[in-house]
C-alpha positions as YAML, in Angstrom:
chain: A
units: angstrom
residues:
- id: 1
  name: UNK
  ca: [107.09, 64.72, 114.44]
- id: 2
  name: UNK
  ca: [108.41, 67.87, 116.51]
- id: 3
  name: UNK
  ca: [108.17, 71.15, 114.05]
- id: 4
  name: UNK
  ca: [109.21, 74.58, 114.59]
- id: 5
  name: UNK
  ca: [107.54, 77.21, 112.09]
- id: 6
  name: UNK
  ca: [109.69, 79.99, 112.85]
- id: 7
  name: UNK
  ca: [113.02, 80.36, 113.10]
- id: 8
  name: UNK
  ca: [116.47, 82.53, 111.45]
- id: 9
  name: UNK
  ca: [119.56, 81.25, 110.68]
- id: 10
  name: UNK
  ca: [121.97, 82.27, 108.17]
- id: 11
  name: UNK
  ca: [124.72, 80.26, 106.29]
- id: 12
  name: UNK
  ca: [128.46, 81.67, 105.99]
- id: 13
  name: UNK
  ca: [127.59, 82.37, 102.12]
- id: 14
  name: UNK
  ca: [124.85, 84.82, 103.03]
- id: 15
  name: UNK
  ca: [126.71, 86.74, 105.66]
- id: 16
  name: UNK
  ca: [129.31, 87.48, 103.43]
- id: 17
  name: UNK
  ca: [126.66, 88.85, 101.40]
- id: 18
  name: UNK
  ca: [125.53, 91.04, 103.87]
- id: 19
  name: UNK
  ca: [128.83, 91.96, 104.43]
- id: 20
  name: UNK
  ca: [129.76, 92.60, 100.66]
- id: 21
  name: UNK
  ca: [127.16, 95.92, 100.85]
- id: 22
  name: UNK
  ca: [127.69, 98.98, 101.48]
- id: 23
  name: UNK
  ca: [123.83, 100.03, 101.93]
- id: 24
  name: UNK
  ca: [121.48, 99.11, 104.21]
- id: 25
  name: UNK
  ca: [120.62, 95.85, 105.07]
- id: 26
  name: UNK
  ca: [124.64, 95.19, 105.73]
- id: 27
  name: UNK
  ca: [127.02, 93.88, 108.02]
- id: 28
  name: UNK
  ca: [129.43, 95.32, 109.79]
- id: 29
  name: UNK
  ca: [131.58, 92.17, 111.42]
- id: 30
  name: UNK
  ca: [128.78, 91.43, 113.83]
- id: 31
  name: UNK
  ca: [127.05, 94.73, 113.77]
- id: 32
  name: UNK
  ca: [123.56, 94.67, 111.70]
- id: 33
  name: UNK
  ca: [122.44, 98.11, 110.06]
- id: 34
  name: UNK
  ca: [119.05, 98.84, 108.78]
- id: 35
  name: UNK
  ca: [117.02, 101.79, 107.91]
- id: 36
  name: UNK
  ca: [114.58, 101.52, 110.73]
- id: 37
  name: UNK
  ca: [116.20, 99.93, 113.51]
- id: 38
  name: UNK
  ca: [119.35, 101.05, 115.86]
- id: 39
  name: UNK
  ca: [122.41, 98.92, 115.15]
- id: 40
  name: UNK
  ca: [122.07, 95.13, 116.63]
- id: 41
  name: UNK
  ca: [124.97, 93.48, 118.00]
- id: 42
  name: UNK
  ca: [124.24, 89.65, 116.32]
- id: 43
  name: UNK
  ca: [125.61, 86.71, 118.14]
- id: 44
  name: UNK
  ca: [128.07, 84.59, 115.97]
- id: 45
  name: UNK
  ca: [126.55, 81.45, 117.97]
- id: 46
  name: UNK
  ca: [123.21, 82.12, 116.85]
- id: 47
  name: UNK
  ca: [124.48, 81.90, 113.17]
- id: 48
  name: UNK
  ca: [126.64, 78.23, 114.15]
- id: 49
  name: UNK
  ca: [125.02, 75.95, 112.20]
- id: 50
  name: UNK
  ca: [126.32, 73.29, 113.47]
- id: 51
  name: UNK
  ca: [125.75, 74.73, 117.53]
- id: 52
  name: UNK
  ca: [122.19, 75.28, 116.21]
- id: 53
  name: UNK
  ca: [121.55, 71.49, 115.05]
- id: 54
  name: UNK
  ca: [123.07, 70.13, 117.92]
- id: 55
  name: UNK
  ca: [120.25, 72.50, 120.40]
- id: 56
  name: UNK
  ca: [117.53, 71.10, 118.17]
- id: 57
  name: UNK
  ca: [118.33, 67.76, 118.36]
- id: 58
  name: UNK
  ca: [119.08, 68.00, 121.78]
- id: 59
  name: UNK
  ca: [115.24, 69.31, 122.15]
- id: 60
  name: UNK
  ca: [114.15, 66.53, 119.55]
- id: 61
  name: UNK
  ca: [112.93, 68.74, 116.96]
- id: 62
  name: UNK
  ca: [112.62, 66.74, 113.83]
- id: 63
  name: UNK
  ca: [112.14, 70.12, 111.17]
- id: 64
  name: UNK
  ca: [113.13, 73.45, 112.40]
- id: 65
  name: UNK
  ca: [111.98, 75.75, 109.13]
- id: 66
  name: UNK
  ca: [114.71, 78.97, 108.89]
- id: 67
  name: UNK
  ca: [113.90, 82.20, 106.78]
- id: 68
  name: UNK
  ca: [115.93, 85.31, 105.48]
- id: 69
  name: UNK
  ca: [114.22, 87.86, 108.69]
- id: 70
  name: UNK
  ca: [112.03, 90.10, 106.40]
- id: 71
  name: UNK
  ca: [112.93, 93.14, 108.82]
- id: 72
  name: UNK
  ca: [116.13, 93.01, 106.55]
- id: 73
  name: UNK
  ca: [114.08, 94.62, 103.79]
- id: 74
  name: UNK
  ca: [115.40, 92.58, 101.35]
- id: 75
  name: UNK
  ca: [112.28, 91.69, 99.68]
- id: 76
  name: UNK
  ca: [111.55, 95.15, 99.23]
- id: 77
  name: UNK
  ca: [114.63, 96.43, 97.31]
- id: 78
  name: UNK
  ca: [115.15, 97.18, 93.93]
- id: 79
  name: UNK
  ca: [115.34, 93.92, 91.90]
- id: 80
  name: UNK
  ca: [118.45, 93.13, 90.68]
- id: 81
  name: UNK
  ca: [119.57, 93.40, 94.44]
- id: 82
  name: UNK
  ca: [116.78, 91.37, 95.89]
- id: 83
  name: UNK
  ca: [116.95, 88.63, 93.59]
- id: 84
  name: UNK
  ca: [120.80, 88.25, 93.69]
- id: 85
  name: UNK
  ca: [120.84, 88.78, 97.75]
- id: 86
  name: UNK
  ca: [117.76, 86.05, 97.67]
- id: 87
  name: UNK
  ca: [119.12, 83.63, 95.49]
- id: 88
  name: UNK
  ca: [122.57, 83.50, 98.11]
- id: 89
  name: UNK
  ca: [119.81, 82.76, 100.66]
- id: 90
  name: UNK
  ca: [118.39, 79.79, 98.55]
- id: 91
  name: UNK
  ca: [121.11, 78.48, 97.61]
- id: 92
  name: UNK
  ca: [123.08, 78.27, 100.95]
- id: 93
  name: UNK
  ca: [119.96, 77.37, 102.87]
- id: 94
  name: UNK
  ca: [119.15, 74.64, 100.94]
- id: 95
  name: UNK
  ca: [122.48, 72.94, 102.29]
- id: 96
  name: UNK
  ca: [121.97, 73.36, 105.65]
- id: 97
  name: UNK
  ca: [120.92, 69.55, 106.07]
- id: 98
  name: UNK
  ca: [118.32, 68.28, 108.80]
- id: 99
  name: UNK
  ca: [116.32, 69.07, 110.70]
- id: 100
  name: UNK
  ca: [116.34, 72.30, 108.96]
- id: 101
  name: UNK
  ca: [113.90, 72.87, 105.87]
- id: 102
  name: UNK
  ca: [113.61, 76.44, 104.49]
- id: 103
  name: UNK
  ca: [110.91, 79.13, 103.93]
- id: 104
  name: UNK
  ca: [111.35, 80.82, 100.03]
- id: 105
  name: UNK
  ca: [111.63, 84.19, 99.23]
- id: 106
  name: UNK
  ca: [110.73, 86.13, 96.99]
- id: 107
  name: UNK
  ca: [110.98, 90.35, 95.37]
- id: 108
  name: UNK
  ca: [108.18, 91.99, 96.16]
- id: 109
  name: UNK
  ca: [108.02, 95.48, 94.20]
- id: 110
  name: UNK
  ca: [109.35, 93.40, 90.94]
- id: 111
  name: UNK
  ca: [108.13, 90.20, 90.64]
- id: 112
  name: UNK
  ca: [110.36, 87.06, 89.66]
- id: 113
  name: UNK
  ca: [107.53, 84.44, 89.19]
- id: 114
  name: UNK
  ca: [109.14, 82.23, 87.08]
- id: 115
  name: UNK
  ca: [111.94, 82.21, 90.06]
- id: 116
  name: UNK
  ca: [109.84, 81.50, 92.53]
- id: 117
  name: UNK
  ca: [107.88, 78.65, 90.47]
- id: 118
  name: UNK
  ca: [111.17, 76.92, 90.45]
- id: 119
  name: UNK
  ca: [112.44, 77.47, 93.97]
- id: 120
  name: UNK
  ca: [109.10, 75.78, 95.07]
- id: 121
  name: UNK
  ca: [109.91, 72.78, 93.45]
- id: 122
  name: UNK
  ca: [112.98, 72.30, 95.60]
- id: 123
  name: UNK
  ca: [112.18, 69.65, 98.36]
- id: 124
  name: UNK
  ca: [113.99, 71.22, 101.16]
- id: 125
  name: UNK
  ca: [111.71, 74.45, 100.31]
- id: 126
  name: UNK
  ca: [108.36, 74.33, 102.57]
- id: 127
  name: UNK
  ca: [106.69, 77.27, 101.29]
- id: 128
  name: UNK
  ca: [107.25, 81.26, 100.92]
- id: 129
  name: UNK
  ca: [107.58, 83.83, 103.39]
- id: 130
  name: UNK
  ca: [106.56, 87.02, 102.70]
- id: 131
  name: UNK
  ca: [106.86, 90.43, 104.55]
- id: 132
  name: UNK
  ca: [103.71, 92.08, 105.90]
- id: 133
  name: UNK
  ca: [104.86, 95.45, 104.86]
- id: 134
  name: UNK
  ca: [103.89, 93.98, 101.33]
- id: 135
  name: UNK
  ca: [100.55, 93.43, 102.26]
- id: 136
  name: UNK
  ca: [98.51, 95.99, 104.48]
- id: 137
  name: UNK
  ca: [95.93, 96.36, 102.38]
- id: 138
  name: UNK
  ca: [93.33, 94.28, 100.87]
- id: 139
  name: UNK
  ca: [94.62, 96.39, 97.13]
- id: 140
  name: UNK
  ca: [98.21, 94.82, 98.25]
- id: 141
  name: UNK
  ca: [96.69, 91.53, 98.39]
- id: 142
  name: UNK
  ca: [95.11, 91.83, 95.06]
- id: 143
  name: UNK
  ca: [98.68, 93.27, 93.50]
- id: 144
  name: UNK
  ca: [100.12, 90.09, 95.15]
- id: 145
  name: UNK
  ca: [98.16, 88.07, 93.26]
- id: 146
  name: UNK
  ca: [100.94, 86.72, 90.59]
- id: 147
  name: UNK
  ca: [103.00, 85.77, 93.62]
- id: 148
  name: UNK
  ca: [100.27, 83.95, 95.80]
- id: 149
  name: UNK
  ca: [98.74, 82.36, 92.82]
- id: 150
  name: UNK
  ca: [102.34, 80.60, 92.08]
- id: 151
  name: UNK
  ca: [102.63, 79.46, 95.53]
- id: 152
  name: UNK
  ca: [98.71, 78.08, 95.38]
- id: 153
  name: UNK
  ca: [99.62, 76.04, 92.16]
- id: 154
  name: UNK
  ca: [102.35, 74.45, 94.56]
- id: 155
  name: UNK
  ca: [100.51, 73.59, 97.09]
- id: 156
  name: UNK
  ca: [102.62, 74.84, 99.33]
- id: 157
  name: UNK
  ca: [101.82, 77.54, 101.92]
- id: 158
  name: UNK
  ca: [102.92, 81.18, 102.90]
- id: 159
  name: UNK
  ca: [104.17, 82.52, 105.91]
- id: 160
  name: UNK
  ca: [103.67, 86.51, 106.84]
- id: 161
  name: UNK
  ca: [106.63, 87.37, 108.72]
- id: 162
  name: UNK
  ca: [106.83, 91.24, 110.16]
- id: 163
  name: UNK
  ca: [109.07, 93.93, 107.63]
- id: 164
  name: UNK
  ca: [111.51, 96.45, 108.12]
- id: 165
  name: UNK
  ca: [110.34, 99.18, 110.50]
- id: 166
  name: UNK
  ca: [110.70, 102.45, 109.91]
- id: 167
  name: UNK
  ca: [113.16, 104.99, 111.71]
- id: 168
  name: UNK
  ca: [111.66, 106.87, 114.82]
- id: 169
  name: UNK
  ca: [114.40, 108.38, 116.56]
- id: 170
  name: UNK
  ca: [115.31, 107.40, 119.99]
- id: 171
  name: UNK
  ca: [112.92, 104.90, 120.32]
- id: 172
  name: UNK
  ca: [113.74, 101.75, 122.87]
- id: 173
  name: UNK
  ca: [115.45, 98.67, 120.98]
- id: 174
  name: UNK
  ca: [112.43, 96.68, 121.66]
- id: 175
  name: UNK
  ca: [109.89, 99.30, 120.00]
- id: 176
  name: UNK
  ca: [110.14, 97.53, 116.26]
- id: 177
  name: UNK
  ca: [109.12, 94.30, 117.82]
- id: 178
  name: UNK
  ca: [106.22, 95.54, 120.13]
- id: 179
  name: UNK
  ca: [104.70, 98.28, 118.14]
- id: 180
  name: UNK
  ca: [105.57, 97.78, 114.13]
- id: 181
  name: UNK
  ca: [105.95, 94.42, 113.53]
- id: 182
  name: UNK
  ca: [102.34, 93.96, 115.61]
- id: 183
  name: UNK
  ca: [100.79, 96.45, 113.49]
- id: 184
  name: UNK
  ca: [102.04, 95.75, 110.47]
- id: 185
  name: UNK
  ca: [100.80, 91.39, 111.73]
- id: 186
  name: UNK
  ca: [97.24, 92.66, 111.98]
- id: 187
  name: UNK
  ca: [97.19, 95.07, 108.84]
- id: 188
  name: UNK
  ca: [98.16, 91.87, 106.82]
- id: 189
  name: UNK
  ca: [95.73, 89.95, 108.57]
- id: 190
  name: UNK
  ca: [92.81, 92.23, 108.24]
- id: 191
  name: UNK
  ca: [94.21, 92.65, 104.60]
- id: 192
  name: UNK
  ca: [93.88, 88.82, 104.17]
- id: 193
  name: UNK
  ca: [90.46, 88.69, 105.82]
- id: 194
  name: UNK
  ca: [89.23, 91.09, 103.51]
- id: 195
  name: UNK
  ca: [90.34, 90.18, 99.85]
- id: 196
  name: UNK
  ca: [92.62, 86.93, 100.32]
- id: 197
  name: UNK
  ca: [90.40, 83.51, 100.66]
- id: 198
  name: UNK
  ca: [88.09, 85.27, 97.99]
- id: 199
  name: UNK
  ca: [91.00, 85.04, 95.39]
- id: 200
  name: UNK
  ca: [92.83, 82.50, 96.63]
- id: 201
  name: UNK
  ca: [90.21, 79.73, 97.93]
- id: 202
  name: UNK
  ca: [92.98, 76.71, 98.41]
- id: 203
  name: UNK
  ca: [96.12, 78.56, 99.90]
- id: 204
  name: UNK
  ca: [97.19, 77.64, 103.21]
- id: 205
  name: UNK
  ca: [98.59, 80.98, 105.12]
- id: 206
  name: UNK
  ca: [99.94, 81.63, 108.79]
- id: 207
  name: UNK
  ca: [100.46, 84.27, 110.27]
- id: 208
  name: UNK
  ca: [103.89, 85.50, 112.76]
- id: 209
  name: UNK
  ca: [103.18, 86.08, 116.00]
- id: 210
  name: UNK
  ca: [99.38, 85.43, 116.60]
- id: 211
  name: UNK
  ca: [98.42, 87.90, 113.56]
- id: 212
  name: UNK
  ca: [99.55, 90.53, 116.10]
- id: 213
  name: UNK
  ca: [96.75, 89.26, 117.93]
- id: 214
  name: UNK
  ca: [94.48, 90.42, 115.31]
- id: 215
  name: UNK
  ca: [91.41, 88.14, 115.75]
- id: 216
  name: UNK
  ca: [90.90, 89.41, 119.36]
- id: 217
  name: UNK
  ca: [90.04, 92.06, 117.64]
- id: 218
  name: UNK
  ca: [86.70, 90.62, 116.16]
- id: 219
  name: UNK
  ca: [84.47, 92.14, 118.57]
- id: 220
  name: UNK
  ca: [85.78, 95.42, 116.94]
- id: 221
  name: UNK
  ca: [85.43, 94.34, 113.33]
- id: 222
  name: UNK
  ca: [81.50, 93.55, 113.96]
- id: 223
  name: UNK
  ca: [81.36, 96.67, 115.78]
- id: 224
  name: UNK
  ca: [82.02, 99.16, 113.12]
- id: 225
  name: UNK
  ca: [80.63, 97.36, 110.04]
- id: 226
  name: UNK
  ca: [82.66, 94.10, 109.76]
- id: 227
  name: UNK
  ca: [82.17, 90.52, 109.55]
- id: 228
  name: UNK
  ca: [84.20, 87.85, 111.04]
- id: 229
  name: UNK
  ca: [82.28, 85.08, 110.14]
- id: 230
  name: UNK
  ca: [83.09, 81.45, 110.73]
- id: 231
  name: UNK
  ca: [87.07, 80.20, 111.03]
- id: 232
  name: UNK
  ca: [89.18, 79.84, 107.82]
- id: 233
  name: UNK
  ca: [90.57, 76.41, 108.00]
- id: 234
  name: UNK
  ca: [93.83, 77.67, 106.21]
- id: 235
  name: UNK
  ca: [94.42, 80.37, 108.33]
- id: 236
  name: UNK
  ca: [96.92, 79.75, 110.90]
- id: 237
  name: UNK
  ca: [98.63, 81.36, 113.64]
- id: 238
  name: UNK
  ca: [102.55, 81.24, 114.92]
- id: 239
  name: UNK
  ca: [102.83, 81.47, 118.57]
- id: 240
  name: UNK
  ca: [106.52, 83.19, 118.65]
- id: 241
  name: UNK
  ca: [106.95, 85.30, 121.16]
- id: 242
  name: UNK
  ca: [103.53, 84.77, 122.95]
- id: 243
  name: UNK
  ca: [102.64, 82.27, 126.18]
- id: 244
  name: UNK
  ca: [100.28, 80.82, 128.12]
- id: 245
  name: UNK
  ca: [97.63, 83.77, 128.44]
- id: 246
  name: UNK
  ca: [98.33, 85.22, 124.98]
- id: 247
  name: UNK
  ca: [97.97, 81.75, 123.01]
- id: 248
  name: UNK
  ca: [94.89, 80.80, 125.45]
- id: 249
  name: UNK
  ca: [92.82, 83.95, 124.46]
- id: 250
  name: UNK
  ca: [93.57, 83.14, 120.43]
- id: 251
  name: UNK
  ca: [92.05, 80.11, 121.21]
- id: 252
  name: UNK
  ca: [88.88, 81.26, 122.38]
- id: 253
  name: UNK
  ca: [88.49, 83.22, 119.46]
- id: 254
  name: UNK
  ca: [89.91, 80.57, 116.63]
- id: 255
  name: UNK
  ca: [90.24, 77.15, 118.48]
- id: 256
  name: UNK
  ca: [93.55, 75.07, 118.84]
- id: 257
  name: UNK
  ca: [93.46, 73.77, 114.84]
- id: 258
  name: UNK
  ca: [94.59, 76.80, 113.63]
- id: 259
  name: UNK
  ca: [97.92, 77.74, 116.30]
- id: 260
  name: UNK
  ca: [100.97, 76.14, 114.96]
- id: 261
  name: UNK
  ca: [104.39, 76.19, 117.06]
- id: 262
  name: UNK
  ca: [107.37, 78.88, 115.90]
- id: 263
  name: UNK
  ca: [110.03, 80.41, 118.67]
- id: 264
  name: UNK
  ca: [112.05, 83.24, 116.23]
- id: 265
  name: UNK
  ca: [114.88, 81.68, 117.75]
- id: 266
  name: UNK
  ca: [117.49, 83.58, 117.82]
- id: 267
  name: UNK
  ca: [115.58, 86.25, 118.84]
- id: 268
  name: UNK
  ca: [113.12, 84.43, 121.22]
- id: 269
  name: UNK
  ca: [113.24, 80.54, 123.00]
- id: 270
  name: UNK
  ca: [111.03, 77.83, 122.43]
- id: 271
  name: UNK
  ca: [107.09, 78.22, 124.62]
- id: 272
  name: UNK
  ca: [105.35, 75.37, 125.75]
- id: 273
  name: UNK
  ca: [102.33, 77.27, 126.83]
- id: 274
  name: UNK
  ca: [101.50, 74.32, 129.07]
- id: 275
  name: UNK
  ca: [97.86, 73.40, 128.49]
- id: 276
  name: UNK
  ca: [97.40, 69.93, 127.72]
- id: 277
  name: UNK
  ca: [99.35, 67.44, 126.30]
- id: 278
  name: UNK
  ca: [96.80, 67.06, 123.46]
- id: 279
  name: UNK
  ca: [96.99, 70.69, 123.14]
- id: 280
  name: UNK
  ca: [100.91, 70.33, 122.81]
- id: 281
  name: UNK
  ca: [100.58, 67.31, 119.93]
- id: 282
  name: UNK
  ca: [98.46, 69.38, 118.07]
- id: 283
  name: UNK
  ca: [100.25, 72.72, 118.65]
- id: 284
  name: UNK
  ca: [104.09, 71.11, 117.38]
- id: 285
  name: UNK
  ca: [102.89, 68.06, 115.78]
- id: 286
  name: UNK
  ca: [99.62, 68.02, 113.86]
- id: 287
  name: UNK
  ca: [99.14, 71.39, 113.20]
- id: 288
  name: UNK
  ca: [102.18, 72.57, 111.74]
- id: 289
  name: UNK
  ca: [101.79, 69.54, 109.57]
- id: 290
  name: UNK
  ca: [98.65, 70.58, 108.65]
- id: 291
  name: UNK
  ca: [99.92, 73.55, 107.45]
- id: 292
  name: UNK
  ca: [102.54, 72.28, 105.52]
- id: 293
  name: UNK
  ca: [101.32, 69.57, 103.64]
- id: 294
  name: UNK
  ca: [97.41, 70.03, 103.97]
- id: 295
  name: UNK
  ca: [96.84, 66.67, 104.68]
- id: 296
  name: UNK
  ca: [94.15, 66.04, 107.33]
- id: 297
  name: UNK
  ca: [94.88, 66.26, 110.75]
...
């Protein structure tokens, strides 16, 4: 069992959504406009479904789990506009057909419990994503409560995907990705350290893009007050975007249960850091499945 965490895709039904607004997140043809981001030329191939499933076959991935990118903001608008923009999502994604399987989401300034009770239930549905900007603080955490304790009662886990960034002028195209989404990885994480297991002692959670690299930072925390204590067993780590040195200094801090394979493809290819062929079983194999069904490794 090959597994990819991490990766976007978006059905004809929810472009034409995008492409219905006339506020930000929207579409322009091919042209993607949000608030805190320059304009992004998409790639129509990226959004083939059927050109995707053909690559992932081809690299014998057996589940490749898509998500609604929550740099889109849509989990932050008002309501009524999440909730119809994320039920498109749903209900498109849901018929993509193998190998992909599909991350929930959710509003997250107006809760829709009851909504996402039932979307969990769907078996093509692995778990919910949610966006960091939603949860920088360990009070965010506690107002996310509802949501989180929903998503518990499945048994299903939660991913923490970066949010929209916010404007800064004439910043490169690459500064969301390298300075934002990192931070707002390791607020979330430090968020989670500090009030999350406490309230939530069964929910499995992972984190984008090595937490931002947020546990090399545990020297830090013990240095100014802070306690990392032992490893969360239901804490894990997606490697998108990182390699070889990058994943290999997580693990000296965490150890290999916790890293779990995701490429952000489009956006990023597939990494095979390279360090073992147990390392790579448990890294696509037993560790995302770990994750997503909590069933011992």
């Amino acid at each position: 069992m090959t597994i990819d965490c991490h990766q976007h895709v978006w059905p004809a039904a929810f472009i034409d959504a995008l492409r219905s607004r006339t506020a930000v997140p929207m579409l322009r043809d091919w042209e993607l406009l949000l608030a805190g981001e320059p304009p992004y030329a998409v790639d129509p191939v990226a959004h083939d479904v059927d050109a995707r499933r053909r690559v992932e076959l081809a690299e014998g991935k057996d589940q490749v789990l898509v998500s609604l990118s929550s740099p889109l903001g849509i989990e932050h608008l008002p309501a009524d506009e999440a909730r119809d923009l994320i039920s498109i999502w749903h209900d498109s994604a849901v018929l993509l057909g193998d190998p992909f399987r599909v991350w929930a989401a959710t509003p997250v300034e107006d809760f829709d419990l009851d909504g996402l009770g039932e979307i969990l239930r769907h078996p093509r549905i692995v778990g919910l994503q949610l966006p960091a900007t939603a949860m920088t603080s360990p009070a965010d955490v506690e107002r996310l409560g509802p949501v989180l304790d929903v998503v518990e009662r499945a048994a299903k886990p939660v991913l923490v995907h970066p949010g929209p960034a916010q404007p800064l002028g004439d910043a490169p195209g690459w500064w969301p990705a390298l300075v934002p989404y990192v931070a707002q990885q390791q607020a979330s994480w430090f968020a989670w350290h500090a009030a999350g297991r406490s309230r939530h002692p069964r929910l499995r959670i992972a984190f984008v893009a090595l937490a931002g690299l947020a546990p090399l930072h545990h020297e830090r925390l013990g240095a100014r007050g802070g306690e990392f204590g032992s490893i969360d067993p239901l804490v894990y780590y997606e490697t998108s975007s990182y390699d070889t040195r990058a994943i290999d200094a997580t693990i000296r801090v965490v150890g290999v249960d916790p890293l779990v394979h995701g490429s952000d493809r489009p956006y990023a290819r597939p990494v095979d850091p390279g360090l073992g062929h147990a390392f790579t079983h448990a890294l696509f194999s037993a560790n995302p499945l770990h994750l997503l069904t909590g069933a011992h490794r």
